[in-house]
N, C-alpha and C positions, 0 to 999 in steps of 0.2 A: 310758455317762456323757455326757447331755449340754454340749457346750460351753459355756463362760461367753461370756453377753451381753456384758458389758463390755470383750472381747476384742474378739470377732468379731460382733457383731452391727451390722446397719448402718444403725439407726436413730436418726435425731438426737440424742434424749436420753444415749443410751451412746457416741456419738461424740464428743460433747460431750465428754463426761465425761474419756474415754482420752484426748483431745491434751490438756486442759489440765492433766491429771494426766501427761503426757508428758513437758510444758514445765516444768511445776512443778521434777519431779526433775531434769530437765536445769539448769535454772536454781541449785537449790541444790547440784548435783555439779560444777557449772563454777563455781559461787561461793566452794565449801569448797577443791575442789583448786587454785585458783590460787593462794590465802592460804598456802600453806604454801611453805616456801622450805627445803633443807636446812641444818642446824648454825645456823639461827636460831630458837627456838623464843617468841621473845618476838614475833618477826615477827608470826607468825600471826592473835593478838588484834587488833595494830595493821593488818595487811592485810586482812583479813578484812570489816571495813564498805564496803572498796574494792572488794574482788574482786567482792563481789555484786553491786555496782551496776555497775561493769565488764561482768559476765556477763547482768546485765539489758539492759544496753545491745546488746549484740551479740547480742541474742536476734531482730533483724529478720533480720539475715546467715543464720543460721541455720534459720530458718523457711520463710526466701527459696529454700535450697538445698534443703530437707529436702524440701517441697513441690513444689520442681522435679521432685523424682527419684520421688514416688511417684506424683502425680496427672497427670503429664504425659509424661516420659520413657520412663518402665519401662512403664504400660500401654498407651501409644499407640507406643510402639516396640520397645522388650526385648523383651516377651513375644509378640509377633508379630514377630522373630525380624528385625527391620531395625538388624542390630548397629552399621553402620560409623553411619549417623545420630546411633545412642543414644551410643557412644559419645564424636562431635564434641557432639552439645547436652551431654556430663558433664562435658566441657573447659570450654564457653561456660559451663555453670552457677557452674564452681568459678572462671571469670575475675571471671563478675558479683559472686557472691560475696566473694573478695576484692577487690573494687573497692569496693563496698557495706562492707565490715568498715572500710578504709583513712577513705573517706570518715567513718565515726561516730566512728573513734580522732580526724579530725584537726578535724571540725566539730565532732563533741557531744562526744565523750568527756572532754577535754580540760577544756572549759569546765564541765561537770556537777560533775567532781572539785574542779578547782579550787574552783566555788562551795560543794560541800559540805562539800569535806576543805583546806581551805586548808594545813594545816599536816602532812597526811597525807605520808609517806615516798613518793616514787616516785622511779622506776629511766628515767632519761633516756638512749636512745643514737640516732644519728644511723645511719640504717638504708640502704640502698639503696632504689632502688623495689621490684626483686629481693625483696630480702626483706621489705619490707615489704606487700608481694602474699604472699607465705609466710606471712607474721605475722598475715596478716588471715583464713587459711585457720584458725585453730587453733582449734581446737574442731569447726570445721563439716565438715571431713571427719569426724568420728567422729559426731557426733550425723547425718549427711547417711547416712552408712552404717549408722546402726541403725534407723534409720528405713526404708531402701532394705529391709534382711533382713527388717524385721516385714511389708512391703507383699509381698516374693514369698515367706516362709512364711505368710503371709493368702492370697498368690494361689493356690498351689498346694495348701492345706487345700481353698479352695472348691474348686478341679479335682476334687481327689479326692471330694469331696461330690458333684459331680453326676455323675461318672464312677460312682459307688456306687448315687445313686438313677437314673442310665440301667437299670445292671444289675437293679436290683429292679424298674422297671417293666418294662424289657424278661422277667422273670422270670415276673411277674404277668400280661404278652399273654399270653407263650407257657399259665400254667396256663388262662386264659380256653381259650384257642384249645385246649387240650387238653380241656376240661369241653366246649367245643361238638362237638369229633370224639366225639358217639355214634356209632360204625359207619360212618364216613365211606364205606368199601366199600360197602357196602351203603347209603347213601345213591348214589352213583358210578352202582352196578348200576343200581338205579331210574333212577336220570336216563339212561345208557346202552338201558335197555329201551321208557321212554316216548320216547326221540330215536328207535330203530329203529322204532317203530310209525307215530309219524306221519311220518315219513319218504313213506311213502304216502299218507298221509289228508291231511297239509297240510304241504307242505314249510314254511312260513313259520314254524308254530309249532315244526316242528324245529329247526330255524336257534334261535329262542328257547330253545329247552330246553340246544342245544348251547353258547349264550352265556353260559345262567345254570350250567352245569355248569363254564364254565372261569372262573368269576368265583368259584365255592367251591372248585374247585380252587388256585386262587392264592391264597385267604383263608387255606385250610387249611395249603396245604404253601409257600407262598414267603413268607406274612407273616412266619415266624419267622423268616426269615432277618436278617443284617444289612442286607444291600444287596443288590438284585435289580438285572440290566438295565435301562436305562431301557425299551424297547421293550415290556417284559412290561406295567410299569405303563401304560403307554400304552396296549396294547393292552387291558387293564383299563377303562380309561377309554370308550374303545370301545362296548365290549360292553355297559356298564351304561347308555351313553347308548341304544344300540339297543331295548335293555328297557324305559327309559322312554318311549323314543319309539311303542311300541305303545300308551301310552292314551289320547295323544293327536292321532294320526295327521298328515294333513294338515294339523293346525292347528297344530305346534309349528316353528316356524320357527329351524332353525337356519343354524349360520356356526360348521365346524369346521376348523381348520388349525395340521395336529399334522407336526411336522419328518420327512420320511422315511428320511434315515439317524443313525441315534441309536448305532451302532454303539461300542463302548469307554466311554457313559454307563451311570453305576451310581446308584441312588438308594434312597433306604430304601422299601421295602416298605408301601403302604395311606397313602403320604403326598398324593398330591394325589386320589383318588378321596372323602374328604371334602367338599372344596370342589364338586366335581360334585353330588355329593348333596344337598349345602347350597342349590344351585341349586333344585333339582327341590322339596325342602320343604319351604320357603322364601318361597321366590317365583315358580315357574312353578304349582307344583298349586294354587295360590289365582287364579290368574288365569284366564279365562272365556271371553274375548276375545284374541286373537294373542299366545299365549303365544312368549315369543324366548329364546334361546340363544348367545351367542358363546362360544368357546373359543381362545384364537390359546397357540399353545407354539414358541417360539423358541430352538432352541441359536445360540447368537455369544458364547464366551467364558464358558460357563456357560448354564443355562436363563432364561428367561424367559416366565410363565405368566400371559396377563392373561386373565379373566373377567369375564363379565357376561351378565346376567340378568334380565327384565321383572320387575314385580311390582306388585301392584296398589297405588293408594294407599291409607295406611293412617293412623289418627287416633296422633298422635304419644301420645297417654296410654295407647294399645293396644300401644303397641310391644313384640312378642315378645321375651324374652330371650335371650342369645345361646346358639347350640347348643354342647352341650358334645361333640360332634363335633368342631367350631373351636379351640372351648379346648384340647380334647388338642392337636390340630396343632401351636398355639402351643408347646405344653410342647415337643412332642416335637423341633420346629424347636431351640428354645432348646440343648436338649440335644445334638441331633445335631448340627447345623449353628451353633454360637456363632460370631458373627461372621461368616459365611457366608451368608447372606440378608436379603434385606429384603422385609416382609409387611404391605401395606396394605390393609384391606379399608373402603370407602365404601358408606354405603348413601343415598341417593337420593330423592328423590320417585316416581319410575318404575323406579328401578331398584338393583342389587347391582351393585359391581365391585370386584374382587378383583386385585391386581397381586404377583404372587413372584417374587423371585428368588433364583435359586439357583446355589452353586457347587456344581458334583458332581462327585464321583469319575469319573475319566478313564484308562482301563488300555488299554495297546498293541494294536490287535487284528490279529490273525496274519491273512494275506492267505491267502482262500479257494483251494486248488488252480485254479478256475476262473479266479479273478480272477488268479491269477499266471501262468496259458496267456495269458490275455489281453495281460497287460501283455507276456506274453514275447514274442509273437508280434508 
């Protein structure tokens, strides 16, 4: 059963639509319930062209609060978990609030009535400020808090939404990744057989064979993982650049500088050896002339992955479309990491540059017997 748009959909037209269908019913439930008064039933008639203009009135106070708490409080603090803040800005909200309610009772309110209802019944008392800060809250805690429940049961539907499509694409690699293991053994063997042969005939092309062997090794059995080492992916990264670097020898100029202890880094699996590849297909294999390469990877507080890459100029009405290499990235960023990176990619007259950043996963790493002779000694 699909979702109803008009709930949860977040496109202007059906957004439209729910707040002002929101305000509506708010407006005629704070208009009906204030009119009625107990053991006066003739009240009601008579209060009733009051209350609603009353409750039209104090429809700013209310919007003022209501909007506080879903578009700025609850998502930029609640739900990222920075309680003691969210709950002083839910004091400062309901202070402004009843400041803003006091202010329309005693500049508009007053004078609207009068001009409308001259002869209309009203209930005069001489209030403290105390309460009259109380008085100004009524209504706006209840519509500030049904408002607050529908924005975190909308937050946590979408969670579950993309927690569901994670698990079905993570679903869908892993059937890919199973449809490509024809015989992976036996693919293994082969590459194992051709590594031992030219081992004698050219060590160089062994080295290659041995690179592209642990580059499907890792495709095969650590993609489907959740999270790999960071070190493995790195060294992925490596290997693939070595492979490229054979077609174009002496002529591809690089600048690589990858962190060397990444020790207790974990990161998902086949995430930044894209961006490498995007390099090489992109914009180095079209160039002719000094084809270049930067790679710089920085842990300090998380990763930091800046790239860049030559490429030739190109007639802006030719511009290739973007590789859906990148687009997965994006998706899969979005999914894995929300909130946890930032992905700029610039492309250039002469060149590609790609800037990420990433928080990752960070787990205690137990001190090598070695390394604890050392320290002990």
């Amino acid at each position: 059963m699909k979702p109803s748009p008009f709930i949860f959909s977040n496109q202007r037209k059906y957004r439209l639509r729910r707040h002002i269908a929101f305000w509506v019913f708010w407006w005629l439930f704070m208009g009906f319930l204030y009119a009625f008064m107990p053991n006066r039933q003739d009240y009601f008639t008579e209060q009733l062209p009051l209350s609603m203009v009353d409750a039209l009135l104090y429809m700013p106070a209310h919007i003022f609060l209501t909007y506080s708490l879903i578009y700025f409080i609850i998502p930029r603090y609640l739900v990222k978990g920075k309680y003691l803040p969210a709950a002083l800005l839910v004091v400062a909200a309901f202070l402004l609030t009843a400041l803003i309610s006091n202010f329309i009772f005693i500049q508009v309110l007053s004078k609207v009535n009068v001009w409308l209802f001259p002869s209309a019944p009203r209930i005069q008392e001489k209030k403290s400020f105390f309460l009259q800060l109380l008085a100004g809250l009524r209504g706006g805690i209840t519509v500030g808090g049904i408002g607050a429940a529908i924005k975190l049961m909308k937050y946590f539907y979408f969670k579950e939404q993309q927690n569901l499509q994670l698990q079905k694409e993570n679903a869908e690699a892993q059937l890919q990744m199973l449809k490509a293991q024809v015989h992976p053994h036996f693919l293994f063997n082969t590459l194992n057989n051709i590594y031992a042969f030219t081992q004698q005939t050219s060590p160089e092309a062994s080295r290659l064979v041995m690179d592209l062997s642990d580059i499907l090794r890792y495709m095969l059995y650590e993609g489907i993982k959740p999270t790999v080492p960071l070190e493995k992916e790195i060294k992925m990264i490596e290997e693939f650049i070595r492979l490229e670097q054979v077609r174009y020898g002496n002529m591809l100029e690089l600048h690589v500088n990858l962190p060397e202890d990444t020790r207790g880094y974990y990161i998902a699996p086949l995430l930044l050896i894209p961006f490498v590849e995007n390099c090489f297909k992109h914009g180095i294999s079209d160039m002719y002339e000094r084809p270049w390469l930067s790679l710089d990877i920085v842990l300090d507080d998380g990763m930091t992955m800046k790239l860049l890459n030559g490429k030739p100029a190109r007639n802006a009405a030719r511009k290739p479309p973007p590789g859906i290499g990148i687009q997965n990235v994006r998706k899969r960023l979005q999914l894995l990491y929300p909130g946890a990176h930032e992905l700029t990619i610039k492309e250039e007259d002469e060149m590609f540059i790609v800037n990420l950043k990433l928080r990752l996963e960070k787990r205690a790493v137990k001190p090598t017997a070695a390394y604890a002779e050392v320290n002990h000694n």
